[in-house]
NULO-830667 format. One line per 5 residues: number of its first residue (from 1); their letters; for each residue x, y, z of N, C-alpha, C. Coordinates in nm, 4 decimals. Each point is the difference from the previous one (the first is absolute). Layout:
! NULO-830667
NUM> a> X/Y/Z/X/Y/Z/X/Y/Z | ...
***
This chain:
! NULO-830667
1> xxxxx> 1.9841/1.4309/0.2785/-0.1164/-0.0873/0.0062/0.0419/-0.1413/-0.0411 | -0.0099/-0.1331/0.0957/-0.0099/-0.1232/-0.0339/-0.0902/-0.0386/-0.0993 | 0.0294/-0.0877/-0.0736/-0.0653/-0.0926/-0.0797/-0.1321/-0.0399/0.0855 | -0.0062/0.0016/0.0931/-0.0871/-0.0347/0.1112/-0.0969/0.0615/-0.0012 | 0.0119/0.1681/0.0132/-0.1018/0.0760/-0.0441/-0.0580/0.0249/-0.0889
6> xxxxx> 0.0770/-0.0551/-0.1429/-0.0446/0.0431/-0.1088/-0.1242/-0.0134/-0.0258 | -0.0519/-0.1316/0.0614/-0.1309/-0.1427/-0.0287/-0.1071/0.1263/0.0403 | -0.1293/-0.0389/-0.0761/-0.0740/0.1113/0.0653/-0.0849/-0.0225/0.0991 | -0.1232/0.0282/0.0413/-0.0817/-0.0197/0.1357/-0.1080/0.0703/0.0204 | -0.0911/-0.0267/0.0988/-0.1117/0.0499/-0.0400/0.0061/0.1351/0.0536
11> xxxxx> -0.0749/0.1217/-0.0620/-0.0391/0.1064/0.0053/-0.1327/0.0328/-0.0439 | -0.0480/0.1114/0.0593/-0.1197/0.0405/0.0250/-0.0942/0.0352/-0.1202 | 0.0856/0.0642/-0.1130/-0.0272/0.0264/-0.1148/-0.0249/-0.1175/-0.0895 | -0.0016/-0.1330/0.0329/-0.0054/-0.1243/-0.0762/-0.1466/-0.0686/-0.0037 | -0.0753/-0.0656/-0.0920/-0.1231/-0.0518/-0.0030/0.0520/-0.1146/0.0458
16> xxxxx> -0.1151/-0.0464/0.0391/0.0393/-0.1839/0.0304/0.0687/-0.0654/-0.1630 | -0.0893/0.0174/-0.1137/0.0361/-0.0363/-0.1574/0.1925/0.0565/0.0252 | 0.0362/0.0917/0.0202/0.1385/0.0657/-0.0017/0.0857/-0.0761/0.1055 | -0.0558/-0.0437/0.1300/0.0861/-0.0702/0.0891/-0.0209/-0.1688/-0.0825 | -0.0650/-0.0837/-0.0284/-0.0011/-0.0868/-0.0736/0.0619/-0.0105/-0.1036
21> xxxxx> 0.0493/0.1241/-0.1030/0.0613/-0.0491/-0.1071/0.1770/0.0597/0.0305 | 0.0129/0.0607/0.0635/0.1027/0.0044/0.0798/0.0752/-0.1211/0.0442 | -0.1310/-0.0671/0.1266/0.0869/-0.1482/-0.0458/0.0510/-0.0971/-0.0346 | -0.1217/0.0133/-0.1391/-0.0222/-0.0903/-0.1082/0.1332/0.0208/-0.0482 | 0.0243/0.1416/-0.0805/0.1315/-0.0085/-0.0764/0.1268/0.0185/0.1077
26> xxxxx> 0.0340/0.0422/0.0699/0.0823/-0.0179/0.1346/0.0522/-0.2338/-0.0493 | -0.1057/-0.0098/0.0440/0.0350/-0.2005/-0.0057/-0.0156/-0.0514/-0.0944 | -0.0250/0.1301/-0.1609/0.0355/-0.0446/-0.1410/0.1445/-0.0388/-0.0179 | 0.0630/0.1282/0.1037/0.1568/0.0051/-0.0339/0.0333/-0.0005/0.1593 | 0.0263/-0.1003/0.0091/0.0049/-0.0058/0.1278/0.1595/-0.0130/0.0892
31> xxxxx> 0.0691/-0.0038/-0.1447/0.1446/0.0025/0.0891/0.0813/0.1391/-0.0628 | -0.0931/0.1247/-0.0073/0.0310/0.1157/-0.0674/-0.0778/0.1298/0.1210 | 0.0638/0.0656/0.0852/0.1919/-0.0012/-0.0360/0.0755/-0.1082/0.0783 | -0.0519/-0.0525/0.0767/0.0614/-0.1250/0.0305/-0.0639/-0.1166/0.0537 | 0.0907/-0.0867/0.0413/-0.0694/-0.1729/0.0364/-0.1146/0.0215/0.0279
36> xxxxx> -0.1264/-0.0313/-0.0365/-0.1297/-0.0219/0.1033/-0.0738/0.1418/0.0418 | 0.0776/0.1247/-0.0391/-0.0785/0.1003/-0.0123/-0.1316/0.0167/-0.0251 | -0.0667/-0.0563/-0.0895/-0.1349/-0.0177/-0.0176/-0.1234/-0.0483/0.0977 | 0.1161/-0.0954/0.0918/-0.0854/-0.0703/0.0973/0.0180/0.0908/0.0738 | 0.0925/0.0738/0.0500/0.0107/0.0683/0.1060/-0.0862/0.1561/-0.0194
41> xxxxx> -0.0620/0.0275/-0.1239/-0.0629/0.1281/-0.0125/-0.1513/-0.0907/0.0398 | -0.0322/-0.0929/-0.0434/-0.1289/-0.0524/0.0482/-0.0145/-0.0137/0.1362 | 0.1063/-0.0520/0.0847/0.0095/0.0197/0.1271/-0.0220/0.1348/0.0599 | 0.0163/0.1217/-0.0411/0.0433/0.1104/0.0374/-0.2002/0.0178/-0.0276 | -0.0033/-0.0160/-0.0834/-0.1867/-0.0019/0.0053/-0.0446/-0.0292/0.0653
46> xxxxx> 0.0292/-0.1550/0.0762/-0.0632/-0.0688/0.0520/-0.0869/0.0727/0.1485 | -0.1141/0.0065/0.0699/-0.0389/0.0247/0.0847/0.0238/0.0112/0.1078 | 0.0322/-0.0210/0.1274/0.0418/-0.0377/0.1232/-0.0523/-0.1023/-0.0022 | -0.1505/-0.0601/0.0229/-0.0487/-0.0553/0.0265/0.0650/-0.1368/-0.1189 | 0.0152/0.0322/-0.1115/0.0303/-0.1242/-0.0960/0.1439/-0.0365/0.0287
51> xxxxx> 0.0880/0.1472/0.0678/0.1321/-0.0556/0.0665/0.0212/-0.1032/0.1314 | -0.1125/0.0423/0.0801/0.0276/-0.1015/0.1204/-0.0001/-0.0952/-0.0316 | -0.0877/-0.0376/-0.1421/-0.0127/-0.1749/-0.0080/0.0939/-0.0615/-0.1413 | 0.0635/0.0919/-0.0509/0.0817/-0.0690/-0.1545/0.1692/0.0364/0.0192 | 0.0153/0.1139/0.1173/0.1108/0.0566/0.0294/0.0847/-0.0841/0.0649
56> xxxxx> 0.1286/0.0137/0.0663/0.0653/0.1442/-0.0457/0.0535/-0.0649/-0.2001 | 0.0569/0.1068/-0.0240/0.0501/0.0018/-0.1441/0.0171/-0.1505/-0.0356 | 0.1250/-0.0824/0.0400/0.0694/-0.0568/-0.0461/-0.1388/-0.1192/-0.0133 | -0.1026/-0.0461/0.0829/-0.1161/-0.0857/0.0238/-0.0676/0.0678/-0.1606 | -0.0587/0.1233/-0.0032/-0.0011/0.0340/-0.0830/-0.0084/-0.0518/-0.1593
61> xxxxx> 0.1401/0.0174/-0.0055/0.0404/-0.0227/-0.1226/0.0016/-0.1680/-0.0203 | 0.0251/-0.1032/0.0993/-0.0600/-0.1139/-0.0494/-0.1244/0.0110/-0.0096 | -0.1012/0.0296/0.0423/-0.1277/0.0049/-0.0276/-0.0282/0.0363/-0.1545 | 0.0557/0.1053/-0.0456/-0.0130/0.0586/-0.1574/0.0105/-0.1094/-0.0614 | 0.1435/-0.0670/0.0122/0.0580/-0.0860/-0.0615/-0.0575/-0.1266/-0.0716
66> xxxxx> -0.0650/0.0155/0.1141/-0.0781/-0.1730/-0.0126/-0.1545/-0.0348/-0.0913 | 0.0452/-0.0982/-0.0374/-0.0701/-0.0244/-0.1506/-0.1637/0.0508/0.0178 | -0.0480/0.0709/0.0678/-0.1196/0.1043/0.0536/0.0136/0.1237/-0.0990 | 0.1466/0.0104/0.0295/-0.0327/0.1747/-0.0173/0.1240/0.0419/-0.1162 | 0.0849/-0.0792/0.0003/0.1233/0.0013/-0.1062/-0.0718/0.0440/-0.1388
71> xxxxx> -0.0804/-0.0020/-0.0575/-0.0293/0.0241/-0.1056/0.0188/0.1596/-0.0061 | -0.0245/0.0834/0.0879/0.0086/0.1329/0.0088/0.1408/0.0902/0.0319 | 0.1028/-0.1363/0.0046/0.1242/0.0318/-0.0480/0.0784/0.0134/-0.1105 | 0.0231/0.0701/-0.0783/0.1001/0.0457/-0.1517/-0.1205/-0.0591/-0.1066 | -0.1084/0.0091/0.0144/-0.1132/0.0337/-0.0857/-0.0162/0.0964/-0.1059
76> xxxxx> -0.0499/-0.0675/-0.1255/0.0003/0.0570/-0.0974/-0.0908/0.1226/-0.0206 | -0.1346/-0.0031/0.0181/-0.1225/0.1005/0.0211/-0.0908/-0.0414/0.1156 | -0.0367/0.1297/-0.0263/-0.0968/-0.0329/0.0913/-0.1618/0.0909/-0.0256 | -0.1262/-0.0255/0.0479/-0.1045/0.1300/0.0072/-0.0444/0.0156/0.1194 | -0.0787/0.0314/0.0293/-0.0404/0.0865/0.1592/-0.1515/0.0508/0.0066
81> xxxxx> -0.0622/-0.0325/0.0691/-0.1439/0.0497/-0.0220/-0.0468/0.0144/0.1597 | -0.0870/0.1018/0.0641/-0.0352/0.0283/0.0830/-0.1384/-0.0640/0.0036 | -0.0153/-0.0805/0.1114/-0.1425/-0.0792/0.0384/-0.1053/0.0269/0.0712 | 0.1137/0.0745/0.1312/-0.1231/0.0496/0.0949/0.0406/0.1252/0.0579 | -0.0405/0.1082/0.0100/0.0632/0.0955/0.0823/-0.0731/0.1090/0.0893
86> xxxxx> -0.0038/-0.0053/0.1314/-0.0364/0.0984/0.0821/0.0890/0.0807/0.0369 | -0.0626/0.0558/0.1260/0.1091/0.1271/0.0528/0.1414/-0.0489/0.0562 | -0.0160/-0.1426/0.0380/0.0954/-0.0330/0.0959/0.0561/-0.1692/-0.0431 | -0.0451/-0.0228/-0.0916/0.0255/-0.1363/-0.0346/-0.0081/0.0026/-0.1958 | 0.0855/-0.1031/-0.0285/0.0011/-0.0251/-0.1230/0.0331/-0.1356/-0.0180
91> xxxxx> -0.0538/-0.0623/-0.1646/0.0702/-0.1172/-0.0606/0.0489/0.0207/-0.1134 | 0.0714/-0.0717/-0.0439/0.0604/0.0523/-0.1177/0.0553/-0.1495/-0.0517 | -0.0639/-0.0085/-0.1238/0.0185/-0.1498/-0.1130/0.1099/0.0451/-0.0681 | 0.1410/-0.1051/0.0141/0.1035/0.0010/-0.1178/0.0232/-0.1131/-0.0198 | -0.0095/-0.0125/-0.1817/0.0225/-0.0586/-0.0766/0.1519/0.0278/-0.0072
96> xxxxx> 0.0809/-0.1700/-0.0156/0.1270/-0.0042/-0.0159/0.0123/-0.1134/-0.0742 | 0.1260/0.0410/-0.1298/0.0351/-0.0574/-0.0464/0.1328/-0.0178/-0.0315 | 0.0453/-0.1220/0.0813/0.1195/-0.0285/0.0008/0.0537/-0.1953/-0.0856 | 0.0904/0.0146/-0.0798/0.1007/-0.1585/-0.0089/-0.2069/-0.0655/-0.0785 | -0.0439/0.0959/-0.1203/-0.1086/-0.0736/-0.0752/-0.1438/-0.0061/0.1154
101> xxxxx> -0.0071/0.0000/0.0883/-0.0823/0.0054/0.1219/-0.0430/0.1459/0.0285 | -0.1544/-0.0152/0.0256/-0.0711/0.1003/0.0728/-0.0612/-0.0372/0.1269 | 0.0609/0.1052/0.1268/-0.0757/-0.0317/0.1297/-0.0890/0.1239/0.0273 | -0.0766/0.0088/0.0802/-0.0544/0.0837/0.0498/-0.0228/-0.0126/0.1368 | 0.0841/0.1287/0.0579/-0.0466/0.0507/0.1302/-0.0690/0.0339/0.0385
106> xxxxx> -0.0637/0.0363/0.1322/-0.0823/0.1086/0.0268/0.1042/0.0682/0.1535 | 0.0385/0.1059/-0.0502/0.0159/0.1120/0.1398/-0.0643/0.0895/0.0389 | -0.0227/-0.0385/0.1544/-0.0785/0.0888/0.0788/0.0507/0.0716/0.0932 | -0.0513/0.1582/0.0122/0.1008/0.0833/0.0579/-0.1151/0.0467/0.0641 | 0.0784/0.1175/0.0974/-0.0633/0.0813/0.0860/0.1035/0.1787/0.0049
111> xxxxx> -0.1104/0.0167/0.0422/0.0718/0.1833/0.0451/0.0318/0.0093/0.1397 | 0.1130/0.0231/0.0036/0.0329/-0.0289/0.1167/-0.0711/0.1717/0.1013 | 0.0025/-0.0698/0.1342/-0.0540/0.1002/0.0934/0.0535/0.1017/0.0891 | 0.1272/-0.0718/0.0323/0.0840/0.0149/0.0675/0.1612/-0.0293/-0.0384 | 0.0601/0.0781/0.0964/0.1544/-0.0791/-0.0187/0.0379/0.0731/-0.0964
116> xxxxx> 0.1464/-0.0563/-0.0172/0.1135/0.1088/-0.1155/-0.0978/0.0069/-0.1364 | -0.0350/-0.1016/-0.0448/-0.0753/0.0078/-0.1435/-0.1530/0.0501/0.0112 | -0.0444/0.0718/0.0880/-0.1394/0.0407/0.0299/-0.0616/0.0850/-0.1359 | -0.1158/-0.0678/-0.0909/-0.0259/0.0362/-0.0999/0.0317/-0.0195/-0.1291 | 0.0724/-0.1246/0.0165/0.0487/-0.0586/-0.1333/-0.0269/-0.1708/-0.0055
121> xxxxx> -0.0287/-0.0207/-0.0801/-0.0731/-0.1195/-0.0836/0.1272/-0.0964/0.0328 | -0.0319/-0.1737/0.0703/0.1228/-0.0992/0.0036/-0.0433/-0.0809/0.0128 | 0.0446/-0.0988/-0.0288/-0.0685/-0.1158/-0.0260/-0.0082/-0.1422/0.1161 | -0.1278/-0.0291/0.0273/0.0002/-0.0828/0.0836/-0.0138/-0.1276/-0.0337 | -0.0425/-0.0712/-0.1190/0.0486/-0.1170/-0.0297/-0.0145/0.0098/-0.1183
126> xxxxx> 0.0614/-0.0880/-0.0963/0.0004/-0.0833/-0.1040/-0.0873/-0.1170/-0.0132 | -0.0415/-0.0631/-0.0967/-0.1102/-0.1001/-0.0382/0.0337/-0.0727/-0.0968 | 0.0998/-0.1512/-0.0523/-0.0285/0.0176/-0.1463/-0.1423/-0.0951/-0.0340 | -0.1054/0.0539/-0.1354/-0.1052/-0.0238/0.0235/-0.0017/-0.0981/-0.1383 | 0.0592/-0.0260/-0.0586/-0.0349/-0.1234/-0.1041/0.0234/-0.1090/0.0363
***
């Protein structure tokens, strides 16, 4: 097994709260087990639909990068609170605190319908809301 596989991904058995803090701490430690791993398990979340438009990877990971969303890289804590949730949609508020600074996100996911991940929670966008 590659280092590649190690990163985890969404499965069926996961709440939206469980796929969210997954990639919360995933882009706590984000170069563990290697470079940019963290970004790349959030990617692996990411939706189809949030892939056609932030993808492929390498687009990606500048996007994280950039003074938007960097705070949710090698971050100190974090909390997590569920906002809205139906059968097929969720939001989910994280508080991050990174470098004396608190941001807050909001991620919004869906269950997917179809396709390889059919029945598991991924995320279709990010928000930061302060």
């Amino acid at each position: 097994m590659t280092e590649k596989n190690k990163i985890p991904g969404p499965e069926k058995d996961l709440s939206p709260l469980d796929a969210v803090e997954i990639q919360i701490k995933a882009m706590a430690n984000n170069d563990e087990p290697y470079k940019d791993a963290g970004i790349e398990t959030a990617f692996k979340f990411a939706s189809p639909k949030n892939k056609s438009s932030t993808g492929p990877i390498e687009r990606f990971k500048k996007m994280v990068k950039n003074p938007r969303y960097k705070y949710m890289l090698n971050s100190q804590s974090y909390s997590v609170e569920e906002t809205d949730i139906s059968e097929k949609k969720a939001s989910i508020k994280a508080e991050i605190e990174n470098k004396g600074s608190t941001v807050t996100y909001e991620f919004n996911l869906s269950a997917q319908d179809s396709g390889e991940h059919e029945g598991c929670w991924m995320t279709d966008s990010v928000l930061r809301i302060d």
